[in-house]
N, C-alpha and C positions, 0 to 999 in steps of 0.2 A: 250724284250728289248735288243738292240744292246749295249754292251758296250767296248768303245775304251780303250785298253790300252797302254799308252806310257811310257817313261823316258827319263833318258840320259844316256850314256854308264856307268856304275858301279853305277848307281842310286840305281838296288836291284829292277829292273823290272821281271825280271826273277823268285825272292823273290816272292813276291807277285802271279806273275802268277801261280805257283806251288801250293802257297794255296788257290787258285781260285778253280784249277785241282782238290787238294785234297775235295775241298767242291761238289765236285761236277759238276763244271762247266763245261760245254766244250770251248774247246779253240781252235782259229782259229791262229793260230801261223804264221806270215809272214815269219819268217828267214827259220822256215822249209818247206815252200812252197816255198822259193829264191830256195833254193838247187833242191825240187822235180821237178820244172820245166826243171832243164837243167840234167836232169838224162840222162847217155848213152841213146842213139836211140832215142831219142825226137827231137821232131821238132822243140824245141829252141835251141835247141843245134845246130844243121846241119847250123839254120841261124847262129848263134853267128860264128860259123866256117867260115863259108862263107865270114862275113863280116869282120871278123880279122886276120883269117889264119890259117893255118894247128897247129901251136905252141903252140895254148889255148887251144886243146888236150893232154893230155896225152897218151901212150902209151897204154895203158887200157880204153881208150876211154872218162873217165871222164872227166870234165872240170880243166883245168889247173888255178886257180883260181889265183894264184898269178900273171902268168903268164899275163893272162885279167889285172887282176889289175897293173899292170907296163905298159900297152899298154895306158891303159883312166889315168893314174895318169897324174896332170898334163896339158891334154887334153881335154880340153873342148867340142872339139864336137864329139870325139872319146868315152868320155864318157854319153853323149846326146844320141847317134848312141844307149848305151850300154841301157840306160835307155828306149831308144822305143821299145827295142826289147824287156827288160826283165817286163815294168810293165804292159802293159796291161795280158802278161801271167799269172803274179803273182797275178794281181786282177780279175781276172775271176775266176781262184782255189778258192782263198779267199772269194768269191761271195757263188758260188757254194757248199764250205765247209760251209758256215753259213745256204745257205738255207737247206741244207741235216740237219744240226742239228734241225730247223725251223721242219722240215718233222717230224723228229722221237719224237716231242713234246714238247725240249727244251723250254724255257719261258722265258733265259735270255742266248746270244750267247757272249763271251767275244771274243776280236778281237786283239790281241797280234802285236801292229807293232810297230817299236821302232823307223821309221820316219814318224809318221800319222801325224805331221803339214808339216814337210820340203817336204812331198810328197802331200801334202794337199789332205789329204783323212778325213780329218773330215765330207764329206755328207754319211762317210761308214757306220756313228753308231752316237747313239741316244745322247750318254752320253761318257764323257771322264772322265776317271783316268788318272791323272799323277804321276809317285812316282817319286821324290823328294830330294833331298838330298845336302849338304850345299857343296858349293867347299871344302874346304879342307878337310871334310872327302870322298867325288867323288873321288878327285885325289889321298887320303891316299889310296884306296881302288882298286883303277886304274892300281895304283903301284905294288901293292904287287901281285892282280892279273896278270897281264899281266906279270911282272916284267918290266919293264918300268922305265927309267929315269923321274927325273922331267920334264926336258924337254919334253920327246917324250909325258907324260901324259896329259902335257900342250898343245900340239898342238893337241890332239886326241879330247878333254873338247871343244878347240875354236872352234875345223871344225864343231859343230853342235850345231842348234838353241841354240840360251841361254835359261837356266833354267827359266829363271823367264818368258819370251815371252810363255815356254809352261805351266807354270802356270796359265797365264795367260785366255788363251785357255781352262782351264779344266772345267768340271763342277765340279769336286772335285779332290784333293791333300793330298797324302799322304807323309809326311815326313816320310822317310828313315832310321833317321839320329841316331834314339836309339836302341834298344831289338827288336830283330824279334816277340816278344810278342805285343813289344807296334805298329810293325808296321801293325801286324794282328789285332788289336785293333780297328785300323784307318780302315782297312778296311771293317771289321765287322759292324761299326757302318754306315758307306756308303752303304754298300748292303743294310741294314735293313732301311737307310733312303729312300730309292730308291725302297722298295719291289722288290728287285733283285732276286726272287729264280729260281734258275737250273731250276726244272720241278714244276709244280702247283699241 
């Protein structure tokens, strides 16, 4: 069983994924495949170069990540451009990472992307998690992480799908919103409805 995991920024995705990890799962993780793709000497990288300019470099060859980011803010097709370059890369690892788990016997592959409706990649996996969580503990929690103004918190909550549209979307929802006990609770009871296990 393929299963998606999503949320929203400070949702407590992360939360969850972790005690996915510790049960055992394997975990196909998108943010750390964003990064692996454009690792010095790769060949998304050379393009991203190519098509933005020597500046998205850093001197140590890495990607200059803010840097990109100040070029597509803003920019709609600059960041279009940004997005045909980086996701067929990024879903092919992610392919590839799940079936290599598939191979070595796994029986449930968990799929960690934290834009799997706004990227609609819901055909990637069987079943969706969403974790959950009520605005104002998201944005309390937004805050303190990030350290963030109200405001800036409030524009970061708007720029992505609304909570309730990927609720909607799930085949099961975990609230966030109490005890990292009650929120492993919730998911405990979803694996076992689901005959979720790691290896058979």
């Amino acid at each position: 069983m393929i299963i998606g995991l999503t949320g929203s920024i400070a949702s407590g995705k992360s939360t969850v994924a972790n005690m996915l990890r510790e049960k055992g799962y394997p975990i196909v993780d998108a943010d750390v495949i964003a990064r692996e793709v454009v690792e010095p000497g790769s060949s998304l990288l050379k393009k991203i170069q190519q098509t933005f300019g020597e500046e998205v470099l850093r001197e140590d060859g890495t990607l200059n990540r803010e840097q990109l980011g100040a070029i597509i803010f803003g920019n709609e097709m600059k960041r279009q451009q940004l997005n045909e370059l980086m996701h067929p890369a990024i879903r092919g690892r992610m392919v590839s990472q799940k079936e290599d788990y598939l191979t070595q016997g796994y029986q449930t592959v968990i799929m960690d992307i934290p834009l799997l409706f706004e990227s609609k990649l819901q055909d990637y996996v069987e079943k969706i998690i969403v974790v959950s969580v009520t605005k104002p503990i998201q944005k309390q929690r937004l805050m303190a992480r990030n350290e963030l103004t109200e405001a800036e918190a409030d524009a970061r909550i708007t720029s992505q799908l609304d909570m309730r549209v990927k609720e909607q979307g799930a085949d099961a929802v975990i609230h966030n919103n109490d005890t990292v006990e009650e929120t492993e609770k919730q998911l405990d009871a979803i694996l076992e409805n689901w005959q979720a296990v790691p290896r058979s």
